[in-house]
Backbone as ProteinMPNN parsed JSONL, in Angstrom:
{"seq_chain_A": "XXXXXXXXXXXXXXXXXXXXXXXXXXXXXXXXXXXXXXXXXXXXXXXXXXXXXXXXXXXXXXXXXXXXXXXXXXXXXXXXXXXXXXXXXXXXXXXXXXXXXXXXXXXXXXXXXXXXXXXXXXXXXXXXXXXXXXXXXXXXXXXXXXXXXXXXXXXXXXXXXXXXXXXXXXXXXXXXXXXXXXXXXXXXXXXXXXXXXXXXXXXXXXXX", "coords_chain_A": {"N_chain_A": [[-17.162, 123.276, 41.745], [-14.812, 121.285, 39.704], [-13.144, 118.325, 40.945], [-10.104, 118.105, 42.122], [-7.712, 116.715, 39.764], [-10.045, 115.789, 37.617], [-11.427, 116.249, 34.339], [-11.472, 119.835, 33.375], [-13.569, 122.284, 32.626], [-13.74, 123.394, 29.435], [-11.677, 127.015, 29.012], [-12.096, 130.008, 28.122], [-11.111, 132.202, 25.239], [-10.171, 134.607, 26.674], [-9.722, 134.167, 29.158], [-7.7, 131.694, 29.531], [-5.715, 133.453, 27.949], [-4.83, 134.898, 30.209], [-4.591, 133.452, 32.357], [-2.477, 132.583, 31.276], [-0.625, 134.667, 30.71], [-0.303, 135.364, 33.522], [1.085, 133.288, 34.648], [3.498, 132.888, 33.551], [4.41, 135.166, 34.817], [4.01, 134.566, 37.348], [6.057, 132.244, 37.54], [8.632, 133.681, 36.84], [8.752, 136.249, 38.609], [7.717, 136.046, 40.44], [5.162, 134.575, 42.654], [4.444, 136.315, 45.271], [5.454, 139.074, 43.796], [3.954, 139.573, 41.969], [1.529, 141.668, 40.684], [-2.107, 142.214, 40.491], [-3.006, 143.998, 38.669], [-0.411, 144.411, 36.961], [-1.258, 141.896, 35.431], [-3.037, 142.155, 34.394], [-2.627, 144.777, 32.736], [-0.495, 143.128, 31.253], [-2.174, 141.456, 29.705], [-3.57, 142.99, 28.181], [-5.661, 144.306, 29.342], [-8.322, 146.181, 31.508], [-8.13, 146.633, 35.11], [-10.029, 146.179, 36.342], [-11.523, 144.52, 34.546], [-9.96, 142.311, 34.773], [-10.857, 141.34, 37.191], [-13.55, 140.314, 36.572], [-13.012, 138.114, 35.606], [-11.431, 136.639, 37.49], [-12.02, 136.989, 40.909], [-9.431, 137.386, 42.325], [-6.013, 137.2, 42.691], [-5.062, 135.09, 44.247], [-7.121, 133.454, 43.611], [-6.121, 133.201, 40.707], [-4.207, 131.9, 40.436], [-4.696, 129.342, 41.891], [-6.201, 128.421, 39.865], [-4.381, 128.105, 37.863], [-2.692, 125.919, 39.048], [-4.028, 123.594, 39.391], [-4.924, 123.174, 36.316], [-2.354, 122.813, 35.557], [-1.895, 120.336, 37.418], [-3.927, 118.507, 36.394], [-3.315, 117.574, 34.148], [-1.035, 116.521, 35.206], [-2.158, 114.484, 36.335], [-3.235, 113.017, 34.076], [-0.751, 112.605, 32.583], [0.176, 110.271, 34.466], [-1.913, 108.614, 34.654], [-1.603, 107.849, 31.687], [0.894, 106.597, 31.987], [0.781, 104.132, 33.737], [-1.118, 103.002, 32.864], [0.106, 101.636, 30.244], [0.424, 99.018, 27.768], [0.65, 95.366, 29.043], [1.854, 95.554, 31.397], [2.577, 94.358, 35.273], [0.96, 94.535, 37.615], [2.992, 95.452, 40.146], [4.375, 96.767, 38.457], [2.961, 98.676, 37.672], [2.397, 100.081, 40.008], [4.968, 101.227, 40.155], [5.379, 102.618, 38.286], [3.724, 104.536, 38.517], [4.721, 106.137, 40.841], [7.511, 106.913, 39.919], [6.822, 108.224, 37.531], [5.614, 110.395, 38.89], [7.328, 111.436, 40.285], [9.55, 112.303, 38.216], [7.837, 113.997, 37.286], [7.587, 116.122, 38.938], [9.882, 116.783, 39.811], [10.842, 117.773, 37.363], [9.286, 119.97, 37.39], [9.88, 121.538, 40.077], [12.726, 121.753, 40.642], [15.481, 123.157, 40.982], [13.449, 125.487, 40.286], [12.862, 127.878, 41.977], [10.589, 130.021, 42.067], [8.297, 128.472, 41.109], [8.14, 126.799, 43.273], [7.659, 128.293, 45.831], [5.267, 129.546, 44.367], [3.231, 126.871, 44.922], [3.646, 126.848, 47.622], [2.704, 128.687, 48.585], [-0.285, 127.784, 47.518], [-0.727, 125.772, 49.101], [-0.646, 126.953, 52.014], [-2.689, 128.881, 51.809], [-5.07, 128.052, 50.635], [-5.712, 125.068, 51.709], [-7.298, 122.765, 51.329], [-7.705, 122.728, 48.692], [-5.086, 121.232, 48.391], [-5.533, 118.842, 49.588], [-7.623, 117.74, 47.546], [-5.772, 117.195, 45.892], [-4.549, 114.962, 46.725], [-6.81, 112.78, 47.18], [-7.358, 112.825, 44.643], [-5.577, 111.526, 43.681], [-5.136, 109.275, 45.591], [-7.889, 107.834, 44.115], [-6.757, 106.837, 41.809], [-4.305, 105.271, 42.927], [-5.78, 103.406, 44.441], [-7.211, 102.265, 42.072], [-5.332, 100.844, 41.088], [-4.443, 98.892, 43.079], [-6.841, 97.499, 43.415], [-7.093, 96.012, 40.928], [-5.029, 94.746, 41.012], [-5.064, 92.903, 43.144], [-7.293, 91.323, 41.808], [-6.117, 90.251, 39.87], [-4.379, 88.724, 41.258], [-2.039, 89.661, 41.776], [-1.328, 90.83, 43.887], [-2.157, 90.985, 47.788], [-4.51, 92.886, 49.48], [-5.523, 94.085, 52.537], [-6.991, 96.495, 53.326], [-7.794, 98.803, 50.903], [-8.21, 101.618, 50.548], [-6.618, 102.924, 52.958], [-4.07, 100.818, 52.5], [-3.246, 102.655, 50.359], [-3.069, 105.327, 50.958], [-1.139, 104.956, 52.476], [0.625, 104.142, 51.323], [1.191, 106.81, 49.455], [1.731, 108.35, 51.748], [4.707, 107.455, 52.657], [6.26, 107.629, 50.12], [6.058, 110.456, 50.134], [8.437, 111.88, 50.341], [9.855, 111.879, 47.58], [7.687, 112.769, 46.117], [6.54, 115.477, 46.381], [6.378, 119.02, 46.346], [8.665, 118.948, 48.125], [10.963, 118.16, 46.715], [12.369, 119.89, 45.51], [14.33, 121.216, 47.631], [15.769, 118.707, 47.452], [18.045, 116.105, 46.158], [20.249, 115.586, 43.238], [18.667, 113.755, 40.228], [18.99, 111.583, 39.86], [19.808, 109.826, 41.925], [17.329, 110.448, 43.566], [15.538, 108.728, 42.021], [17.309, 106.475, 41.868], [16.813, 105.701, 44.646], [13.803, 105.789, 45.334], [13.315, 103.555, 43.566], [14.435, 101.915, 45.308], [13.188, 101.779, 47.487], [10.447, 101.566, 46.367], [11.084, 98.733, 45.929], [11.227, 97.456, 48.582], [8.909, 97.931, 49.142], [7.289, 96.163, 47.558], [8.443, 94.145, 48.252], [6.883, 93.401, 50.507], [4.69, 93.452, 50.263], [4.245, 91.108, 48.706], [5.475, 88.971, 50.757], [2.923, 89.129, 52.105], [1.065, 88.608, 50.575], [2.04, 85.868, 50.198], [1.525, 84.584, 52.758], [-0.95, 84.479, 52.611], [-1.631, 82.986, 51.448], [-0.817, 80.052, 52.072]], "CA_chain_A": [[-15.861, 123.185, 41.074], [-14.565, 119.873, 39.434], [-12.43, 117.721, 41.798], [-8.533, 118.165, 40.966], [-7.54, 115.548, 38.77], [-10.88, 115.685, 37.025], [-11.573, 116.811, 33.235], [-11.798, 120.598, 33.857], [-14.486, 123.003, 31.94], [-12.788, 124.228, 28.761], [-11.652, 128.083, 28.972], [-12.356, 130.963, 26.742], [-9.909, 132.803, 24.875], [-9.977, 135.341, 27.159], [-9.505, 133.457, 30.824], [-6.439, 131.427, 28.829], [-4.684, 134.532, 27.914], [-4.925, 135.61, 31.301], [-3.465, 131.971, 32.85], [-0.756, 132.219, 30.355], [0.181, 136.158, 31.422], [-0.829, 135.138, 35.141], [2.142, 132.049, 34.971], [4.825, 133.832, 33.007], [5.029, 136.29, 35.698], [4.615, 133.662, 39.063], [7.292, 131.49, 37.397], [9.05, 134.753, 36.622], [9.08, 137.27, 39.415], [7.31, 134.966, 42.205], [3.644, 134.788, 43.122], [4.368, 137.495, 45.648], [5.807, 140.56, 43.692], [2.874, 139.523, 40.657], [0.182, 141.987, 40.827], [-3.224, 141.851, 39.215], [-2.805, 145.365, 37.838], [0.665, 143.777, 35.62], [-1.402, 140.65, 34.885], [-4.219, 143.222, 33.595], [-1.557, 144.833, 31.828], [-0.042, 142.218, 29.962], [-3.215, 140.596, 28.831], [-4.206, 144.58, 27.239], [-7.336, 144.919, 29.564], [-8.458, 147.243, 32.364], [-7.409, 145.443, 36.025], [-11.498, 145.994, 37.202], [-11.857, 143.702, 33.666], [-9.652, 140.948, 35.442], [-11.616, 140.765, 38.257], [-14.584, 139.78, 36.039], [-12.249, 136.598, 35.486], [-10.932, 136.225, 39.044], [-12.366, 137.626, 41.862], [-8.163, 137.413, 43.501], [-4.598, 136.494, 42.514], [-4.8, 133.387, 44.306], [-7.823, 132.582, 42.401], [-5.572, 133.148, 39.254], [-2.609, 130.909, 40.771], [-4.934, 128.303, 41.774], [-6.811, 127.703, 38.7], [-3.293, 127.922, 36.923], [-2.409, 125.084, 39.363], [-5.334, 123.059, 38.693], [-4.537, 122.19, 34.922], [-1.054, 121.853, 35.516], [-2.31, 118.868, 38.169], [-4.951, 117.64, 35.941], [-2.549, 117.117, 33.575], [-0.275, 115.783, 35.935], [-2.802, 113.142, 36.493], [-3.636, 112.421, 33.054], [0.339, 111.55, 32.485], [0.118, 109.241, 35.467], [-2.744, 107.707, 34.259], [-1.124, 107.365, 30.547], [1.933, 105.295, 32.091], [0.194, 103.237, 34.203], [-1.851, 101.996, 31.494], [1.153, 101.081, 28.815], [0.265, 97.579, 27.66], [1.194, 94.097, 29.519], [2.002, 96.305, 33.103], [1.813, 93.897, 36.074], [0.667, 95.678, 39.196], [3.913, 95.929, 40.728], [4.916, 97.326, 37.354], [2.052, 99.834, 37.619], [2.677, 101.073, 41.3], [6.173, 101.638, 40.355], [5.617, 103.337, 37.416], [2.889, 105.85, 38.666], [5.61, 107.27, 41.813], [8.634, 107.39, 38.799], [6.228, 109.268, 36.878], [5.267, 111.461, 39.912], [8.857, 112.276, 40.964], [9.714, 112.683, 37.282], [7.07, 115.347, 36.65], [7.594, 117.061, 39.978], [11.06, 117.174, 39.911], [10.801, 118.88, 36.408], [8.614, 121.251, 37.705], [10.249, 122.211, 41.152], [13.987, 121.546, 40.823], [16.082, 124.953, 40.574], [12.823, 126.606, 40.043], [12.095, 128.824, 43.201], [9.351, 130.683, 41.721], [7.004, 127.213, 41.409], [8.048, 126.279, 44.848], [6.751, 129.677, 46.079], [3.498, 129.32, 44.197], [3.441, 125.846, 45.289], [3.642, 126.691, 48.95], [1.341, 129.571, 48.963], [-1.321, 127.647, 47.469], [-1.315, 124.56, 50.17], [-0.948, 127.536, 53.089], [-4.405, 129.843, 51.946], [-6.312, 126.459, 50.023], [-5.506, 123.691, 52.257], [-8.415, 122.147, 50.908], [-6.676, 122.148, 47.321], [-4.017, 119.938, 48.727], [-6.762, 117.838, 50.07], [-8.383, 117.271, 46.779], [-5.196, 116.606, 45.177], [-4.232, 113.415, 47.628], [-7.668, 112.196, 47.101], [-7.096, 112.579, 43.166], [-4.4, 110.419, 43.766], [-5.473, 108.063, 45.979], [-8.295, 106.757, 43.614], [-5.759, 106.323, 40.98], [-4.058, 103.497, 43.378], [-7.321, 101.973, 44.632], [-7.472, 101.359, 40.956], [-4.461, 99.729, 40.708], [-4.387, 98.132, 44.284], [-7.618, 96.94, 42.541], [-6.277, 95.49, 39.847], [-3.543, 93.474, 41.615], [-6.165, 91.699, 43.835], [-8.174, 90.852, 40.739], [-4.772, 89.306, 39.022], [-3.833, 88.279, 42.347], [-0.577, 90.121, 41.932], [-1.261, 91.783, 45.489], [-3.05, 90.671, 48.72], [-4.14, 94.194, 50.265], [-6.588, 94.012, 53.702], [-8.081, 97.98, 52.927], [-7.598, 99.729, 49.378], [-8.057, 103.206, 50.625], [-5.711, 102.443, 54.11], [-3.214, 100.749, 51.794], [-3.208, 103.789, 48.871], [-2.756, 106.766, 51.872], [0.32, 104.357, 53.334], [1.738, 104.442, 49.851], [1.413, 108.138, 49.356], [2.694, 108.765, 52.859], [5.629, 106.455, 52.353], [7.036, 108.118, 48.94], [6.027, 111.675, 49.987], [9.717, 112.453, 49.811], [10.173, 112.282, 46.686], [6.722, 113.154, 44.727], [6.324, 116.604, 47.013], [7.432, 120.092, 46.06], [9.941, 119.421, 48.292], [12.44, 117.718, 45.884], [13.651, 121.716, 45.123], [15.323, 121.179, 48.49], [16.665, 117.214, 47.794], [19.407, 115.774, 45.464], [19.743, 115.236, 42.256], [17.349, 113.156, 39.637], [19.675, 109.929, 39.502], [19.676, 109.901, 42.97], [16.586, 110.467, 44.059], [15.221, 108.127, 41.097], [17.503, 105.275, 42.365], [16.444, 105.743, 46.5], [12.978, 105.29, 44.934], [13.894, 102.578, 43.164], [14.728, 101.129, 46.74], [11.755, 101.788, 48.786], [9.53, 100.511, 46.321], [11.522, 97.362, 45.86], [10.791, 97.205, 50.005], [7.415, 97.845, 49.282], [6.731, 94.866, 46.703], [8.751, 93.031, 48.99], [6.012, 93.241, 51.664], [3.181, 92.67, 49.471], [4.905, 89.917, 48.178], [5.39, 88.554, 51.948], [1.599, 89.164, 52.85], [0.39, 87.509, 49.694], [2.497, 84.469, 50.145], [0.837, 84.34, 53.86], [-2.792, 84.112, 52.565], [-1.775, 81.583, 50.397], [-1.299, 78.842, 52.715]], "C_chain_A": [[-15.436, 121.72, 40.985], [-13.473, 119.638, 40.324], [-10.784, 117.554, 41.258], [-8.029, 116.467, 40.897], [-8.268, 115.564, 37.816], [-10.804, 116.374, 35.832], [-11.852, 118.401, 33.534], [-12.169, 121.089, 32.732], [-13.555, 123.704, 31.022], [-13.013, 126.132, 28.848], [-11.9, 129.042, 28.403], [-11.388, 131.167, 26.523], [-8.821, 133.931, 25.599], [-9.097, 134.901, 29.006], [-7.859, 132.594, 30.237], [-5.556, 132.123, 28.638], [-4.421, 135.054, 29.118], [-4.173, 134.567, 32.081], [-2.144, 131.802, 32.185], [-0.292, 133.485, 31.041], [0.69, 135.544, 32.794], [1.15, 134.244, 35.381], [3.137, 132.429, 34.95], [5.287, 134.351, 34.167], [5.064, 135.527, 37.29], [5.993, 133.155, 39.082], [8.594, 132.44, 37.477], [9.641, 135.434, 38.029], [8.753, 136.437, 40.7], [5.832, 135.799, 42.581], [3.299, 136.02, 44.135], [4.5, 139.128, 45.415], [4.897, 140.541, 42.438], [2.063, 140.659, 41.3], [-0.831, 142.016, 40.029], [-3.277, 143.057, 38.536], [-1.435, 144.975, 36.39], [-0.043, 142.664, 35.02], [-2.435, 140.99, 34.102], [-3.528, 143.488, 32.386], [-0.887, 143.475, 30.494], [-1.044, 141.448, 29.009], [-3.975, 142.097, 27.996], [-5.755, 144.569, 27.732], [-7.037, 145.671, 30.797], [-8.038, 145.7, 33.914], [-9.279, 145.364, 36.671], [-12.113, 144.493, 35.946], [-11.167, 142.47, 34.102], [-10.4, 140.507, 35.85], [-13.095, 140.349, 37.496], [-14.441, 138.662, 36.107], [-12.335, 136.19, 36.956], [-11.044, 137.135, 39.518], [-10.37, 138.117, 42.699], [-6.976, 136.929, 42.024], [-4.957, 135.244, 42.638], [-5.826, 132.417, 43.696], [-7.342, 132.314, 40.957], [-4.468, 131.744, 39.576], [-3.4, 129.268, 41.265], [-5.647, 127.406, 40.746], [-5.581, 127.657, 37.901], [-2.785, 126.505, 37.704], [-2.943, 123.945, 39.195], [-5.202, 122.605, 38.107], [-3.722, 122.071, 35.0], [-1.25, 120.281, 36.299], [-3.324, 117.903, 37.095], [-4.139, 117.174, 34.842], [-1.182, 116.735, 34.075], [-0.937, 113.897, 36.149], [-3.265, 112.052, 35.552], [-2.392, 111.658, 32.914], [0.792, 110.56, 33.129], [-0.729, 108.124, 34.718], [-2.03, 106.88, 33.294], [0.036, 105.451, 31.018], [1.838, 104.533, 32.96], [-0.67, 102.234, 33.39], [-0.631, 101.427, 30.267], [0.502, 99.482, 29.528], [0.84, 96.492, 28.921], [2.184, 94.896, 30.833], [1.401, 95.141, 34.211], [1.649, 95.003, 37.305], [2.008, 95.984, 39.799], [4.571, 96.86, 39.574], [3.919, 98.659, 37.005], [2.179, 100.898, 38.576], [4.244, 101.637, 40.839], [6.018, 102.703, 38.918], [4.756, 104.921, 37.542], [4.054, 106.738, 39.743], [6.748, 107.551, 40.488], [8.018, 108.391, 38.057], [5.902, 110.455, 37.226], [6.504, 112.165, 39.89], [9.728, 112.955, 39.344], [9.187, 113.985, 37.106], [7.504, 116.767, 37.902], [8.93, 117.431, 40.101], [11.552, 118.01, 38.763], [10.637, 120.224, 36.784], [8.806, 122.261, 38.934], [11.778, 122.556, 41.166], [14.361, 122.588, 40.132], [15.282, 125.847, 39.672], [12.256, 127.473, 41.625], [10.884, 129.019, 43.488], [8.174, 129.513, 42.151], [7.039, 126.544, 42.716], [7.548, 127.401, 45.673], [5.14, 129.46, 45.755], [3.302, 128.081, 44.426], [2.937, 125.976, 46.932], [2.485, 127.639, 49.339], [-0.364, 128.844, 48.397], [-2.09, 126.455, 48.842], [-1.151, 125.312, 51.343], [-2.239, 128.127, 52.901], [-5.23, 128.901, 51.542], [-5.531, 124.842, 50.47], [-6.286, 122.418, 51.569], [-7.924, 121.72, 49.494], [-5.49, 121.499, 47.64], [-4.759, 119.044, 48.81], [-7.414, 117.057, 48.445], [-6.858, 116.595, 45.598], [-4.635, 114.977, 45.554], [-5.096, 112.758, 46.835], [-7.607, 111.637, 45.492], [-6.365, 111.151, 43.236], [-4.402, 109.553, 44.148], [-6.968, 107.361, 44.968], [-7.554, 106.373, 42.783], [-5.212, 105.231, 41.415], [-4.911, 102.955, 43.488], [-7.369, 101.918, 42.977], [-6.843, 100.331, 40.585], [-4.392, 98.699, 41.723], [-5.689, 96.639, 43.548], [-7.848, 95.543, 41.702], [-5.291, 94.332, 40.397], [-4.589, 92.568, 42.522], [-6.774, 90.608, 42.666], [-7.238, 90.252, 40.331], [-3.997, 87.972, 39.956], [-2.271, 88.419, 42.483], [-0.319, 90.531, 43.285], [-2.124, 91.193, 46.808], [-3.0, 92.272, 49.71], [-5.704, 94.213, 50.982], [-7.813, 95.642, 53.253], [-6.831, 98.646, 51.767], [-7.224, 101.114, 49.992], [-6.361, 103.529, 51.666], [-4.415, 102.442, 53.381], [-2.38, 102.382, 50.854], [-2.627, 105.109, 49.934], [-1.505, 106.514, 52.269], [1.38, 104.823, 52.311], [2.237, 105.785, 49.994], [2.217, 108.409, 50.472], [4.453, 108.436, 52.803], [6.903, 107.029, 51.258], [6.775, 109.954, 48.945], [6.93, 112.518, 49.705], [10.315, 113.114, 48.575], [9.019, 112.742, 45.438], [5.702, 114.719, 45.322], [7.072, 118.064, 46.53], [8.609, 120.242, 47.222], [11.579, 118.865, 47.983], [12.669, 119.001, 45.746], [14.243, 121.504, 46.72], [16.597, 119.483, 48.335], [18.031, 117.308, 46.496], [19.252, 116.026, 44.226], [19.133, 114.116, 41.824], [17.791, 111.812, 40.095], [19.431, 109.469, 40.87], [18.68, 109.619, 43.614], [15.768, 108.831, 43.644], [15.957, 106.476, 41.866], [16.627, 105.329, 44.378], [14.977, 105.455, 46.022], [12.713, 103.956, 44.391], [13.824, 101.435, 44.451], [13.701, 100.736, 47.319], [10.563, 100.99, 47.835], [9.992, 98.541, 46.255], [11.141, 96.438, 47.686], [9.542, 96.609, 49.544], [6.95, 96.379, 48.984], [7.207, 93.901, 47.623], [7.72, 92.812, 49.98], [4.6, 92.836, 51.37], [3.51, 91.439, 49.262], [4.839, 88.53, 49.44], [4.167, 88.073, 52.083], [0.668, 88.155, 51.541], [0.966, 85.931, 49.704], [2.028, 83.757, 51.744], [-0.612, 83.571, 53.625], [-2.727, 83.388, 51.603], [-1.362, 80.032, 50.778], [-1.317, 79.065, 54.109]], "O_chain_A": [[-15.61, 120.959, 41.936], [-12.765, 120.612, 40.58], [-10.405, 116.999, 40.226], [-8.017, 115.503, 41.661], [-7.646, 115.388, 36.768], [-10.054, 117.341, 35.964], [-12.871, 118.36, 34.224], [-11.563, 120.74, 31.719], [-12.699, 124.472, 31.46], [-14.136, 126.631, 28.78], [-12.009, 128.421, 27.345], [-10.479, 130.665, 27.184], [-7.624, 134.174, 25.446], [-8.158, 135.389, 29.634], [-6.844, 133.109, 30.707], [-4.445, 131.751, 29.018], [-3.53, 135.9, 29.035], [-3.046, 134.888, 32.46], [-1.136, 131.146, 32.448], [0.472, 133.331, 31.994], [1.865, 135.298, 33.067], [2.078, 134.633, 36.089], [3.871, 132.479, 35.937], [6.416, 134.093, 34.583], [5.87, 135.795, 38.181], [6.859, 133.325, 39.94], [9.564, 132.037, 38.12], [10.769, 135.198, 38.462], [9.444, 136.266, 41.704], [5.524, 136.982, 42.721], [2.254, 136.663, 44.035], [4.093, 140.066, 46.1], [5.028, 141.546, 41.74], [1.92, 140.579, 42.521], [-0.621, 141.858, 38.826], [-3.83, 142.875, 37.45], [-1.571, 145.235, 35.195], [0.478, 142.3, 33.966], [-2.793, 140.262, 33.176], [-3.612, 142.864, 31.328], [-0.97, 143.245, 29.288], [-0.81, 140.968, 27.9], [-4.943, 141.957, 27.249], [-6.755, 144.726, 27.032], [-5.888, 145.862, 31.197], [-7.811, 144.495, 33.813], [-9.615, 144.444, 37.416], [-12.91, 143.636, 36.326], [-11.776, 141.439, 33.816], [-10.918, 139.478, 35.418], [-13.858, 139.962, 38.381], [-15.332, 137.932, 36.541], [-13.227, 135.502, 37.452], [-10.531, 138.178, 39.112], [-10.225, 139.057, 43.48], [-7.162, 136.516, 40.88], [-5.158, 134.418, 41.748], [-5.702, 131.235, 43.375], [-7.864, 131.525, 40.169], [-4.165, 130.827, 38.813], [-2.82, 128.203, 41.053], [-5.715, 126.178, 40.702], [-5.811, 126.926, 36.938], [-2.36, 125.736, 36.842], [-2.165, 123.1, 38.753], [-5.169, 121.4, 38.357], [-3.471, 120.958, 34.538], [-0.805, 119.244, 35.805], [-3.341, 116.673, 37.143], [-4.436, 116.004, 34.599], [-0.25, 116.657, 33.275], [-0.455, 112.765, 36.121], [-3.562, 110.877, 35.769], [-2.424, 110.431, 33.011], [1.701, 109.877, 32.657], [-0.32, 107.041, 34.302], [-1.744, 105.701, 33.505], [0.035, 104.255, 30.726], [2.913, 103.992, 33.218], [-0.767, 101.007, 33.39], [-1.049, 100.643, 29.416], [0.258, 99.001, 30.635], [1.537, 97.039, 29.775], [3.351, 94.522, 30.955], [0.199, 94.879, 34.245], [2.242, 96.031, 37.632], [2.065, 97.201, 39.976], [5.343, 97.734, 39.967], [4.196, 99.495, 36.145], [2.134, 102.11, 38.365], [4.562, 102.685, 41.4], [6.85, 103.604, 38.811], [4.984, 105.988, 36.973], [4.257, 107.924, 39.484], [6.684, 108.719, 40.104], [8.627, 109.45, 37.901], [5.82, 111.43, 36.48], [6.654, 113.329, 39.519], [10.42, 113.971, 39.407], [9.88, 114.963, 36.828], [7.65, 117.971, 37.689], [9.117, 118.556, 40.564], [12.458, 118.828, 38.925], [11.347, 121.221, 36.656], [8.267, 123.364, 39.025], [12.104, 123.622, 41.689], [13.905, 122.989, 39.062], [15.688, 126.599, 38.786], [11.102, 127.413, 42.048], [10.182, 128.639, 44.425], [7.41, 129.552, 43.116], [6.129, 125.852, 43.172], [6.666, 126.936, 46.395], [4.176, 129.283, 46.5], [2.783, 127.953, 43.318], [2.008, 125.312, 47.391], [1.589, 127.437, 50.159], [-1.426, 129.312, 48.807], [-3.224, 126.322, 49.302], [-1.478, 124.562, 52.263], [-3.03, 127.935, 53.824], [-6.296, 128.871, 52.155], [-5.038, 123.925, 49.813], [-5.806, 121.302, 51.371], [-7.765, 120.54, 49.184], [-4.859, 121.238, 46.616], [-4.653, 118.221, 47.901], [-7.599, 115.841, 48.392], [-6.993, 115.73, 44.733], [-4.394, 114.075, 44.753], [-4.653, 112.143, 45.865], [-7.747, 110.469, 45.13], [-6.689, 110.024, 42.864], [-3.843, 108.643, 43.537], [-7.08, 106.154, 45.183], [-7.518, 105.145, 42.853], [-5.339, 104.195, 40.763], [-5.125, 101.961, 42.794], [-7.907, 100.821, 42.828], [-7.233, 99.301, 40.035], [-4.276, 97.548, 41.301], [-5.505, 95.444, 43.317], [-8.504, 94.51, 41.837], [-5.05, 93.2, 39.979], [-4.666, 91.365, 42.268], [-6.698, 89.379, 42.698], [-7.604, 89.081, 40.438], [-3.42, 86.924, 39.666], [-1.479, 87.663, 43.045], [0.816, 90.567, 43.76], [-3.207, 90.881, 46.313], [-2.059, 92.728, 50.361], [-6.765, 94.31, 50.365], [-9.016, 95.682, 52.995], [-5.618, 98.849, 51.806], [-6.101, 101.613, 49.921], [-5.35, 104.11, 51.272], [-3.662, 103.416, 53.371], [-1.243, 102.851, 50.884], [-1.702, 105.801, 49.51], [-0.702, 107.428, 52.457], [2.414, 105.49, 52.354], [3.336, 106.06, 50.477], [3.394, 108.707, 50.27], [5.278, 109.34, 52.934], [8.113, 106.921, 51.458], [7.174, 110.67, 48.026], [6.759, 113.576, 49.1], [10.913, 114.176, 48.405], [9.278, 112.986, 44.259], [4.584, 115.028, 44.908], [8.294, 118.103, 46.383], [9.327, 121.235, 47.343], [12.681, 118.982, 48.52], [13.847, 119.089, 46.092], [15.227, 122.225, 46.55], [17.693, 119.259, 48.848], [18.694, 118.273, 46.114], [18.247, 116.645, 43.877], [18.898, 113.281, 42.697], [17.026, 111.022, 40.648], [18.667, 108.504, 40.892], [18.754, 108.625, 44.337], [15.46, 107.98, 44.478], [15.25, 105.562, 42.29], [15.78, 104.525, 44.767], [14.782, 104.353, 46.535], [11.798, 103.297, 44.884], [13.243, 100.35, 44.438], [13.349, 99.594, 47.617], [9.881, 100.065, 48.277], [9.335, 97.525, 46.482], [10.898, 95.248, 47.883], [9.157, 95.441, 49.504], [6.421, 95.598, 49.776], [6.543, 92.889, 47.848], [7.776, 91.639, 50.351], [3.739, 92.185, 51.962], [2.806, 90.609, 49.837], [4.346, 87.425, 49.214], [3.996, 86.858, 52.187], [-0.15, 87.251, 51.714], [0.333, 84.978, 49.249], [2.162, 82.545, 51.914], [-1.155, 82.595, 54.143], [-3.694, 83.119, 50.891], [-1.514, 79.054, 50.046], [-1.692, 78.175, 54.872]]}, "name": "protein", "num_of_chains": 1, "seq": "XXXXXXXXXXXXXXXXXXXXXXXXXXXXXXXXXXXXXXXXXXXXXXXXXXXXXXXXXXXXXXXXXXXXXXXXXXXXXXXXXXXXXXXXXXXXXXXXXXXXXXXXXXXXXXXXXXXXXXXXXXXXXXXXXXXXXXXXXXXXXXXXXXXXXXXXXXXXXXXXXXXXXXXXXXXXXXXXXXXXXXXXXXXXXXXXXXXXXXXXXXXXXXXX"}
């Protein structure tokens, strides 16, 4: 199975109609009162003809999670790349973009914080691959700022996990418990302004 973030294997017509039913009804009723007999149902096949698709539910809820992330990662990517971006202008724009998308997608929705939570309690491991997604995305940019010499950073990977740790607050399904956008958006705002400040520090060290 491709690594989340990664380009994932296009679907048939059939497995698609079945991720679209499948969603409707998590977002809907909540990943717990879904069954694969209604998700049979709504797609007009038998429920033993699901399981041809997906062996489980949570195999339906995690491949529906899947392309929503991979296209989470693509719009990261996108606005990290806009033209004439210096590195500090890149790190800040990939967490805004994070907390943006996630706060779309969690904030006074229940349901996606439900399927959300059940997938990082039974596929720990799909949390796991989504970090990792994420952390090469900075080592690219961390990268990048060395090479410009926008950044002085001792370990890439080290660095990139600190980050993530650091802003987990706000680019976690658990903005559906925090403030509102403006809010959050400025307090972000803050911490990375810390941040740069400390790069900023450590690069003006190793420069005399």
């Amino acid at each position: 199975m491709p690594q989340t973030g990664e380009a994932l294997p296009p679907l048939d017509e059939t497995a698609r109609a079945i991720l679209e039913a499948a969603s409707k009804r998590f977002l809907h009723y909540g990943y717990g009162k879904t069954t694969m007999s209604e998700i049979a149902g709504d797609c007009n096949m038998s429920t033993g003809n699901l399981y041809r698709y997906f062996p489980s539910k949570l195999d339906i809820a995690e491949a529906f999670v899947r392309h929503l992330r991979t296209e989470q990662i693509r719009r990261i990517r996108e606005a990290v790349s806009a033209p004439k971006l210096t590195t500090p202008d890149k790190l800040r724009a990939f967490f805004q973009t994070k907390l943006k998308l996630v706060y779309e997608r969690f904030h006074s929705r229940p349901k996606a914080y439900e399927l959300s939570q059940e997938i990082m309690r039974e596929r720990p491991a799909f949390a796991d691959e989504w970090e990792a997604a994420e952390a090469r995305l900075l080592i690219e940019i961390l990268e990048s700022g060395e090479m410009t010499g926008d950044l002085a950073v001792c370990n890439r990977p080290r660095t990139a996990r600190l980050l993530q740790d650091a802003f987990f607050r706000f680019t976690s399904s658990a903005v559906y418990y925090e403030g509102e956008w403006e809010v959050l958006a400025s307090e972000l705002d803050e911490l990375m302004d810390l941040i740069l400040d400390g790069f900023a520090y450590r690069r003006g060290k190793e420069t005399h």
